[in-house]
FIPAVEX-743251 format. One record per residue (C-alpha): residue in three letters; chain; x, y, z. Coordinates in nm, 2 decimals. Each point is the difference from the previous one (the first is absolute). Example, Ala and Ser with C-alpha at 12.3 -4.5 7.8 and 13.67 -1.06 7.14 Angstrom:
<rs>
R  residuo  cadena      c1      c2      c3
R      ALA       A    1.23   -0.45    0.78
R      SER       A    0.14    0.34   -0.07
</rs>
This chain:
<rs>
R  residuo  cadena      c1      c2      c3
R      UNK       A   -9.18   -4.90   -3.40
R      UNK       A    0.03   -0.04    0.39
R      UNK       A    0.35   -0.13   -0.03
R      UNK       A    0.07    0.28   -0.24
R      UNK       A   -0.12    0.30    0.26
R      UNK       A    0.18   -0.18    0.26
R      UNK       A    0.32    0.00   -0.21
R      UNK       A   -0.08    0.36   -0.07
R      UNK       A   -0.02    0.07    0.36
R      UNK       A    0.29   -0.14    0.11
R      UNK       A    0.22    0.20   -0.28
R      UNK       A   -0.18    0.33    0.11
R      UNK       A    0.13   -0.07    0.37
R      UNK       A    0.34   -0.11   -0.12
R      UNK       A    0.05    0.32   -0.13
R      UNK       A   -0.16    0.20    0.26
R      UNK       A    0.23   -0.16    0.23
R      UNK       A    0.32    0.09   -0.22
R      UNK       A   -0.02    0.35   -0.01
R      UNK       A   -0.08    0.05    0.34
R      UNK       A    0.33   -0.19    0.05
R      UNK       A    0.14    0.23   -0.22
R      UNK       A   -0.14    0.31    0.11
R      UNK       A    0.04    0.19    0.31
R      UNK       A   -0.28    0.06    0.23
R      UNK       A   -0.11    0.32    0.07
R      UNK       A    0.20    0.20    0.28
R      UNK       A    0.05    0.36    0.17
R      UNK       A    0.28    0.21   -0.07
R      UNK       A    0.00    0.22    0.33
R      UNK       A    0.05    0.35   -0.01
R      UNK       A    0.32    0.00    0.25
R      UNK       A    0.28   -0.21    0.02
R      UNK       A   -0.15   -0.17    0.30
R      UNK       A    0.07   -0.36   -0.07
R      UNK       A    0.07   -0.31    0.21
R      UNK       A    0.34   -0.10    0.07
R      UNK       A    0.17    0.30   -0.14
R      UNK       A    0.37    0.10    0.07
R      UNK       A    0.27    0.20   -0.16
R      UNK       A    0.20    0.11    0.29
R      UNK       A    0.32   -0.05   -0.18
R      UNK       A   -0.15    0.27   -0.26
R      UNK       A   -0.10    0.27    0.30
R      UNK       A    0.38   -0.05    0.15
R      UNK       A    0.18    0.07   -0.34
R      UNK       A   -0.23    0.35   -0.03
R      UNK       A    0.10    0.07    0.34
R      UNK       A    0.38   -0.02   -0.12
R      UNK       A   -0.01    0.18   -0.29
R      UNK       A   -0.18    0.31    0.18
R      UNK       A    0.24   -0.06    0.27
R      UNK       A    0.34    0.05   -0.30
R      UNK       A   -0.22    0.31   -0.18
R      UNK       A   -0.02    0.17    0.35
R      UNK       A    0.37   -0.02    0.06
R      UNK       A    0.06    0.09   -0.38
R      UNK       A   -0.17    0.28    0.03
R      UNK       A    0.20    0.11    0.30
R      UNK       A    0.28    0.11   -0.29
R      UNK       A   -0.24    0.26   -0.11
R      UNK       A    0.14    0.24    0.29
R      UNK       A    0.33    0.10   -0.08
R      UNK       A    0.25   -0.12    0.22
R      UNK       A   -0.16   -0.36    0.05
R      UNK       A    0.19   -0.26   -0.18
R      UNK       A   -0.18   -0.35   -0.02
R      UNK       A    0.21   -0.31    0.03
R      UNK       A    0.05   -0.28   -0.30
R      UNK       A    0.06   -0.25    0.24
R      UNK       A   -0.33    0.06    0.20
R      UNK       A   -0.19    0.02   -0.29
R      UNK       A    0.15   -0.33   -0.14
R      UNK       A   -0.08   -0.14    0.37
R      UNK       A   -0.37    0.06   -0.04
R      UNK       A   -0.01   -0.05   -0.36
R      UNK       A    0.07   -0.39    0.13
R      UNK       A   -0.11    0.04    0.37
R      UNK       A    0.36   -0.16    0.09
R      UNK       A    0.03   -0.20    0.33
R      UNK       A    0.06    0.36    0.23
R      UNK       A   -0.33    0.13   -0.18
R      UNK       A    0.20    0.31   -0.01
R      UNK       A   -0.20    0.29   -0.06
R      UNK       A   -0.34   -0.07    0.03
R      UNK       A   -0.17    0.12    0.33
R      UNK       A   -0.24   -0.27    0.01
R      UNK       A    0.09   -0.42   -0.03
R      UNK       A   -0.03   -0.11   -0.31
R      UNK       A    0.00   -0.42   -0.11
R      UNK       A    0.00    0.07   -0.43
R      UNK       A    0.19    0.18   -0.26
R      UNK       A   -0.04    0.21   -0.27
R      UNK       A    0.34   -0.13   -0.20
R      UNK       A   -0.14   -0.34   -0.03
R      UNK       A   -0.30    0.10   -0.14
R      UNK       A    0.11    0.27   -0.28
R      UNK       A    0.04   -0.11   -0.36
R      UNK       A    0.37   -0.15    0.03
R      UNK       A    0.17    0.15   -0.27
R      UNK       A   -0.13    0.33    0.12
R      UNK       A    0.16   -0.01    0.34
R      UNK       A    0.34    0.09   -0.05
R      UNK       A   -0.17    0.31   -0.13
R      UNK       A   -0.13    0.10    0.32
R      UNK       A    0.30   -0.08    0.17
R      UNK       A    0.26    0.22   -0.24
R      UNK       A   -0.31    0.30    0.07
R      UNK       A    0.06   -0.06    0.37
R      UNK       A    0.42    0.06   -0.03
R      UNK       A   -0.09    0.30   -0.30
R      UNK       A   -0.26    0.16    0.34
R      UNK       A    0.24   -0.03    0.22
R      UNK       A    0.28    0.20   -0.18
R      UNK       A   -0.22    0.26   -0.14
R      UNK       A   -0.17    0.09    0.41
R      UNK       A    0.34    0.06    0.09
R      UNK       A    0.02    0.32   -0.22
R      UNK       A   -0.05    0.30    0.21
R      UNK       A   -0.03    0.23   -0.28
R      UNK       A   -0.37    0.07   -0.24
R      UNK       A   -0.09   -0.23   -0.17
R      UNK       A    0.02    0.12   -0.41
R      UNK       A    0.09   -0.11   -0.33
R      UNK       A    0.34   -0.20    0.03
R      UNK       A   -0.03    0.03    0.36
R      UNK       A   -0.14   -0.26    0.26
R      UNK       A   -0.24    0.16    0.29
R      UNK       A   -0.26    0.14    0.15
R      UNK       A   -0.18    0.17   -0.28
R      UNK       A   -0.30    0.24    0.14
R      UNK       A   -0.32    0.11   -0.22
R      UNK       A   -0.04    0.37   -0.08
R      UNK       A   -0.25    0.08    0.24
R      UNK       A    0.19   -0.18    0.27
R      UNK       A   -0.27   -0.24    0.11
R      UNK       A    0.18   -0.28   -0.13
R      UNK       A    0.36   -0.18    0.06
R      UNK       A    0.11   -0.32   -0.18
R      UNK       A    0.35   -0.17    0.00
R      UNK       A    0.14   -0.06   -0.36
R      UNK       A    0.25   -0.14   -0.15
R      UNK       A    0.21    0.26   -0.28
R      UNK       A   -0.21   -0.14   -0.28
R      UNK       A   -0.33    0.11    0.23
R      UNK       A   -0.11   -0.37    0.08
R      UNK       A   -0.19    0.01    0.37
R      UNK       A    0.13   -0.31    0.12
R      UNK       A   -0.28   -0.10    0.22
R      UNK       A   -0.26    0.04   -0.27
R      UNK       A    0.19   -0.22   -0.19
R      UNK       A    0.06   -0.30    0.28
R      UNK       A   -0.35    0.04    0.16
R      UNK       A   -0.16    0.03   -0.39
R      UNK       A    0.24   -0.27   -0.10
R      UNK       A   -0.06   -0.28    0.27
R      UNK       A   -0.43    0.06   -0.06
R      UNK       A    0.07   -0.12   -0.34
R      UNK       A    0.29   -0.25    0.07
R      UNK       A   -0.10   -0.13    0.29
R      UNK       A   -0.40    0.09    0.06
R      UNK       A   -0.14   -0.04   -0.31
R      UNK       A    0.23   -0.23   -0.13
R      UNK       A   -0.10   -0.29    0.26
R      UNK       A   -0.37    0.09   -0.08
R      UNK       A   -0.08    0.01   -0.31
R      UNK       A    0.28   -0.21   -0.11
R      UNK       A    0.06   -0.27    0.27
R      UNK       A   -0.31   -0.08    0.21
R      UNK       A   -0.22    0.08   -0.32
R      UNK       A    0.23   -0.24   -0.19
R      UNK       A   -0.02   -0.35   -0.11
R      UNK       A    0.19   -0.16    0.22
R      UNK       A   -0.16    0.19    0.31
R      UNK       A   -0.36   -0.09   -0.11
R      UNK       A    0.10   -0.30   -0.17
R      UNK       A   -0.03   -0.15    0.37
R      UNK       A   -0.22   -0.19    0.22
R      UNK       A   -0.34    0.11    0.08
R      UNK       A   -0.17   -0.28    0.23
R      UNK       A    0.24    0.00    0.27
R      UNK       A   -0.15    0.25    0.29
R      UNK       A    0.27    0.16    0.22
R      UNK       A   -0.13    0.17    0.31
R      UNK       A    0.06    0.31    0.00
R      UNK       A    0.13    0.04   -0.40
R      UNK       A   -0.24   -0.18   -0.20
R      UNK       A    0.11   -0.24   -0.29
R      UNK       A    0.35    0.06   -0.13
R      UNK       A   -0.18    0.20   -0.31
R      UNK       A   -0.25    0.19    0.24
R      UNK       A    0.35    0.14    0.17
R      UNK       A    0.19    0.03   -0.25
R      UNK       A   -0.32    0.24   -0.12
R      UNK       A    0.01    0.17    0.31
R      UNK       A    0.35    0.08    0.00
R      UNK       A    0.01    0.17   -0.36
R      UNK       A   -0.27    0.25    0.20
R      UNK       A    0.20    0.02    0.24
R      UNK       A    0.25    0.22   -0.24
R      UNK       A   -0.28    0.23   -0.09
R      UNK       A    0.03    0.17    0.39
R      UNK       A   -0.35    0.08    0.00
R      UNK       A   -0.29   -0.09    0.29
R      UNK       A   -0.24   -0.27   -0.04
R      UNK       A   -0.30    0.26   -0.09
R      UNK       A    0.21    0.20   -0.23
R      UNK       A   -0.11    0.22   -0.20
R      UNK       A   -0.28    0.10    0.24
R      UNK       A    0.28    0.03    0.26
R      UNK       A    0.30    0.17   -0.14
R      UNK       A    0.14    0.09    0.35
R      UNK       A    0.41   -0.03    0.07
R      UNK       A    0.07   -0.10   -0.35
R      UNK       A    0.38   -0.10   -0.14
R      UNK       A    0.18   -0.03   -0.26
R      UNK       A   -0.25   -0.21   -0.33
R      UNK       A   -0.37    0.06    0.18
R      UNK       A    0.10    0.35    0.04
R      UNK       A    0.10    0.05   -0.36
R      UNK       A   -0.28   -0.21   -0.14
R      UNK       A   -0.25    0.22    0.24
R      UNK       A    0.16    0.35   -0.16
R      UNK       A   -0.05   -0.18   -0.38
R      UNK       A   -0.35   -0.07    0.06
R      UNK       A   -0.21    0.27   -0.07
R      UNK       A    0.14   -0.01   -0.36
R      UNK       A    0.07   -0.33   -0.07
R      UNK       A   -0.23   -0.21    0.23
R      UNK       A    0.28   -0.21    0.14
R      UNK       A   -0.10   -0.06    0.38
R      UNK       A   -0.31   -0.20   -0.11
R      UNK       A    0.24   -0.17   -0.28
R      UNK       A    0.24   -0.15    0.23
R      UNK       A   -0.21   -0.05    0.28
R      UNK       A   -0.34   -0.10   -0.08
R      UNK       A    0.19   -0.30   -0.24
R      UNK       A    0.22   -0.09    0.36
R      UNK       A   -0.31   -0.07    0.13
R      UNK       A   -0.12   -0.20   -0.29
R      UNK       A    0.27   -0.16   -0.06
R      UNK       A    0.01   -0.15    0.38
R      UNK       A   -0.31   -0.06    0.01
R      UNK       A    0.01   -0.17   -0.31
R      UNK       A    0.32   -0.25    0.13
R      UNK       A   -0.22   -0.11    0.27
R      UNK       A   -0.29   -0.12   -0.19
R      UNK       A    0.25   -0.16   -0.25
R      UNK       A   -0.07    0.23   -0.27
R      UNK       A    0.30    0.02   -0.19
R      UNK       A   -0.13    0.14   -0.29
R      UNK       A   -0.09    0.35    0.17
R      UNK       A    0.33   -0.01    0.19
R      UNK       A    0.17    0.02   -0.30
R      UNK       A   -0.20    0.28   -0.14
R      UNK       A    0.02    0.27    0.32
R      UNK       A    0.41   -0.07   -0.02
R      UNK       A   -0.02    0.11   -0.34
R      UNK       A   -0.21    0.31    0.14
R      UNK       A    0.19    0.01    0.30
R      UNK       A    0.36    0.00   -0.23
R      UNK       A   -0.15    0.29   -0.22
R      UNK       A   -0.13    0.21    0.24
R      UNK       A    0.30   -0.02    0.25
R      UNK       A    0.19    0.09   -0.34
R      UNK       A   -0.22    0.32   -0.09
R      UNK       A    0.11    0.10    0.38
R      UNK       A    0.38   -0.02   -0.10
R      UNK       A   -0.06    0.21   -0.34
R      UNK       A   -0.28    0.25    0.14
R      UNK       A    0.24    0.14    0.25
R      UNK       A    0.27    0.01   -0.21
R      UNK       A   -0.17    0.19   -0.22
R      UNK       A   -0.14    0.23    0.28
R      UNK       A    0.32    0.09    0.16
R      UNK       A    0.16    0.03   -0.40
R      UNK       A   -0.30    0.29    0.00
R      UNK       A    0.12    0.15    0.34
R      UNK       A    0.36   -0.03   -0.17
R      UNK       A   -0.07    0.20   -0.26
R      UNK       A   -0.23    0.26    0.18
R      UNK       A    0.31    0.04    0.23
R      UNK       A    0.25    0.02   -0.28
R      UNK       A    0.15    0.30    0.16
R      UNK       A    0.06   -0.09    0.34
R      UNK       A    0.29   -0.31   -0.01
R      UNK       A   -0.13   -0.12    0.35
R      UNK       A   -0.34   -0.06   -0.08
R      UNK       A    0.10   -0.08   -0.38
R      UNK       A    0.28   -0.32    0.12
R      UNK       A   -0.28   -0.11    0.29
R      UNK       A   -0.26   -0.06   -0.25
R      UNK       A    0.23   -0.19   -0.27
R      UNK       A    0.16   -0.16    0.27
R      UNK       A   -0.34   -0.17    0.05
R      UNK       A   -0.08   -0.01   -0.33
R      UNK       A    0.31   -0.21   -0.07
R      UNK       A   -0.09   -0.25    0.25
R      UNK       A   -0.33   -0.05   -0.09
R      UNK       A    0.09   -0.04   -0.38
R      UNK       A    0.26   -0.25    0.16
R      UNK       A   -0.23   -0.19    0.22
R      UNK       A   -0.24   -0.05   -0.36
R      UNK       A    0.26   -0.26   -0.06
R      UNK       A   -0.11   -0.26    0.26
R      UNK       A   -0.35   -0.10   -0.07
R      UNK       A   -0.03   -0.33   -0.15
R      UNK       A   -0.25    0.13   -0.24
R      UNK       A    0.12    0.33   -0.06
R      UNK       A   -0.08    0.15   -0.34
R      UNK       A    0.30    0.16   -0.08
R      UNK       A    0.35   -0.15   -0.02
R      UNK       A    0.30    0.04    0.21
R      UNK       A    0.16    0.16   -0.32
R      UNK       A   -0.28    0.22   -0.05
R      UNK       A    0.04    0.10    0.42
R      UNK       A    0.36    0.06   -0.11
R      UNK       A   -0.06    0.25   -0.24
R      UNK       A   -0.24    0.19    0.15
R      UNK       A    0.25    0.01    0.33
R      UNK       A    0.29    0.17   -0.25
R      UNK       A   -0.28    0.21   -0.18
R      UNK       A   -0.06    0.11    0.39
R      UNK       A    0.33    0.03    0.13
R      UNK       A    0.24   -0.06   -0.25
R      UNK       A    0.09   -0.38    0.08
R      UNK       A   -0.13   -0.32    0.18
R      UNK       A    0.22    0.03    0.24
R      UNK       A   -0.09    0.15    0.30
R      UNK       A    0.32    0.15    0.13
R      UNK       A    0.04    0.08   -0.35
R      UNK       A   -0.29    0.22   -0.06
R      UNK       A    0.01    0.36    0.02
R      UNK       A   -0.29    0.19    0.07
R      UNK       A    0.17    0.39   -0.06
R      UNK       A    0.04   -0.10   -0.36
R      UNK       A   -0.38   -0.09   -0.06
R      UNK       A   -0.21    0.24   -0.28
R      UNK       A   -0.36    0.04    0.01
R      UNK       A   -0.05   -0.13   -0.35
R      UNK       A    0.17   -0.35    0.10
R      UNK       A   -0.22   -0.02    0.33
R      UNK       A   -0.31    0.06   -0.23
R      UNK       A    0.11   -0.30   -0.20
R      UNK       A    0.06   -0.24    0.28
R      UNK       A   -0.38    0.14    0.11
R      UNK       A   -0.15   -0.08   -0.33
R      UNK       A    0.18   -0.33   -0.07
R      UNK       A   -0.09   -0.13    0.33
R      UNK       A   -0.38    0.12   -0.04
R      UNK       A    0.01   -0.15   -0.34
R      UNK       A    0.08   -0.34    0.08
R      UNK       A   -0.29    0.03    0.30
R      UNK       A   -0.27    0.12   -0.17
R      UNK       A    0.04    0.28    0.20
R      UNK       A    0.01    0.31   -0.22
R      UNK       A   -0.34    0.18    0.11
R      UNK       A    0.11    0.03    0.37
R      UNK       A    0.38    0.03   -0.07
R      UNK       A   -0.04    0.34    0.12
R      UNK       A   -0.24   -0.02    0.28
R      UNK       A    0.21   -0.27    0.19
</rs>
């Protein structure tokens, strides 16, 4: 019977001692992103550089002001002059948008430069200045009412931003990478890798209690939030998930990119469906009208780009001709747009997000 107990014993501990191996210990997730050996400087310098192009861009939105292709193509790929850029700058933005996507930019670069030269309004069939009816507002435009620097700054958060976040340094092969090896400075390759996908986010470390100076994503995510919850949906699962690479806890680093993918995602389609509402309360006014689905266009465009996306590129396709009339930015024309069709592209997109009982409160 002794020998028995003992036996007994022994199997008891054994398997005591394989779960623990298996299991996690307990750990805090911190309420900041205030972690050791943290850097995504490479992140902060390609935010700098696209505020720095959509500051020139929107230079063209006085008449008279053309904007140069070239200049825009230098700090698209922060050539070896840097030209353009008032501060020094060691990345690029090229290298990091989706590569069959960055011809796009480039053609919309020669298409701006062209249509800034017009000195005449800007109107249906005619590139310009176009200026809202109660004169508060001036946008350049293309003849087919496209505001170029909606649809490059827009265009390179999804292409470039959101693209290398949710789909490259959330993806396999960036977290499919070592996590022993301690670099000062950057943590394991994983932890930085991490740490650079929140790097695209352009938010501070104690966002969402500090919302101060934000750009481009936190400041869209921050204006969704209040309906659809996403600051706390991106962020607190940033925090998890890092926190969760350093105590070798795979499993819940795999779940907050899944939260982190859909949230980031509900961003995208939230303000696209909010500026689709400004569109259509605007209907009359062709200024306001070709802003807003100059936005809405990117953002539709940008849905594209997250590796876990729940709608298709086909499906971002159609709802970008239901929108403008074609895929194609250039080809898009915004003077031709009905109400009815916008309605559509409202309700398709709130349809495939669950979205339908804050469609119009967004």
């Amino acid at each position: 019977m002794n020998k028995l107990l003992q036996i007994l014993s022994l199997m008891l501990l054994l398997s005591i001692a394989a779960c623990t191996e298996d299991e996690p210990e307990m750990y805090t997730i911190p309420t900041t992103y205030n972690f050791e050996n943290v850097s995504y400087s490479g992140q902060t310098e390609r935010l700098a550089m696209l505020s720095e192009m959509t500051t020139y861009m929107k230079t063209a939105n006085t008449a008279g002001n053309a904007v140069s292709a070239d200049r825009l193509r230098a700090m698209f790929e922060n050539d070896a002059t840097n030209a353009g850029f008032v501060q020094t700058y060691s990345k690029q933005l090229k290298s990091k948008t989706f590569e069959a996507q960055r011809a796009v930019f480039e053609g919309l670069f020669d298409d701006f430069e062209t249509a800034s030269q017009s000195t005449l309004s800007g109107s249906n069939g005619q590139a310009g200045v176009v200026v809202s009816l109660n004169g508060l507002k001036a946008y350049l435009m293309n003849g087919n009412g496209l505001e170029y620097t909606q649809a490059i700054e827009k265009g390179l958060m999804g292409a470039c931003l959101y693209y290398q976040s949710t789909a490259v340094y959330l993806g396999s092969d960036k977290m499919n990478v070592d996590n022993i090896t301690v670099a000062a400075g950057e943590g394991t390759e994983m932890e930085h890798h991490w740490d650079e996908a929140f790097g695209y986010l352009a938010v501070p470390i104690d966002f969402p209690t500090n919302t101060d100076g934000l750009v481009f994503w936190g400041k869209y995510s921050n204006g969704r939030d209040a309906l659809l919850g996403t600051n706390a949906g991106i962020m607190d699962n940033f925090l998890k998930g890092r926190a969760a690479i350093s105590n070798d806890d795979l499993t819940a680093r795999d779940e907050a990119i899944i939260e982190i993918q859909a949230n980031w995602e509900l961003v995208s389609v939230g303000t696209a469906i909010h500026y689709l509402n400004n569109a259509i309360d605007d209907f009359n006014d062709d200024a306001l009208r070709n802003h807003s689905l100059s936005e809405v266009a990117a953002f539709v465009y940008s849905l594209q780009f997250n590796a876990n996306k729940k709608v298709t590129v086909a499906n971002v396709n159609d709802l970008l001709i239901q929108i403008g009339g074609n895929s194609n930015f250039t080809e898009m024309n915004f003077y031709n747009v009905t109400e009815a069709n916008l309605q559509a592209a409202k309700d398709q997109l709130a349809a495939y997000y669950s979205l339908e009982s804050v469609k119009n409160d967004l």
